[in-house]
N, C-alpha and C positions, 0 to 999 in steps of 0.2 A: 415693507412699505406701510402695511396697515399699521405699524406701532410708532412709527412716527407721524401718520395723520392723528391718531389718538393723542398723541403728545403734545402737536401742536390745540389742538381742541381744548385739552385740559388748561394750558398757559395761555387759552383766548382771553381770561378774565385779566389779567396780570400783564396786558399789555399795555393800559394806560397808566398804570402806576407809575410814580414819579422814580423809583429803585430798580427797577426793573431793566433800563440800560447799561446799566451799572453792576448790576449784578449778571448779564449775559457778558457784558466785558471781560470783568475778571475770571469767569471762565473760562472766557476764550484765552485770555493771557495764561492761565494758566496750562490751558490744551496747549497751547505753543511753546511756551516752555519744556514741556513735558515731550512734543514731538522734537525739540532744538535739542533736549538731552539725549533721547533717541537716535538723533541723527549723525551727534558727536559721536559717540562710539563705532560711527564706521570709518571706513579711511577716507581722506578727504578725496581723492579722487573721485567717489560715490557721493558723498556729502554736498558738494558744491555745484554738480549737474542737476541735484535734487532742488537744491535751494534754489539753483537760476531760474530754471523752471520753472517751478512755484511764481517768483515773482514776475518771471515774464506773462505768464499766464492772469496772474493780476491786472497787471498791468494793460495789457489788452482786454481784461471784461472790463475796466476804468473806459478805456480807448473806446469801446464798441456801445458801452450804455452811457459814457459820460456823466457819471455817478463819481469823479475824483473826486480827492479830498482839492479845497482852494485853492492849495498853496501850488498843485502840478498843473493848475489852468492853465496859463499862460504856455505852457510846454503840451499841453495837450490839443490847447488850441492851432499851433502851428502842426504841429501830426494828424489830426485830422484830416489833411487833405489827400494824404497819403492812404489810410487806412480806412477801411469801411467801418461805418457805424450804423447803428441802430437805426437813425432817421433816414438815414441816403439810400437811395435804390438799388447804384449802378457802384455805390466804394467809394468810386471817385471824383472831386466837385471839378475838374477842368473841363 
């Protein structure tokens, strides 16, 4: 854990730069690629429980901080009544 407080310390300068989104993107495009080819090489039976996963888990830190991207508002908006988020006490708004 000490080597990634140091890490982010060093990249504290490099945050306001205009390239700098951009360049943490294509890393990450490229980390996901690299785990997608990864992932293909096992049988899909393994493959596809891993992938759902993943996205449902997304999708509920979306759900819970309300940090989507715009375009799932409208569909996020309507599930929140359902699911606890970040600002609500009790989960539930009924």
């Amino acid at each position: 854990m000490h080597y990634v407080e140091r890490l982010f310390q060093s990249l504290q300068p490099l945050y306001n730069e205009p390239w700098f989104p951009w360049v943490v993107g294509a890393v990450g495009v490229l980390f996901a690629f690299s785990v997608f080819k990864s992932l293909k090489a096992l049988p899909k039976m393994v493959m596809y429980p891993i992938v759902g996963a993943t996205c449902v888990i997304v999708f509920f830190s979306w759900l819970y901080n309300r940090n989507e991207p715009a375009l799932l508002s409208p569909l996020m908006d309507v599930l929140e009544f359902w699911f606890p988020s970040k600002g609500s006490v009790s989960g539930s708004k009924f």
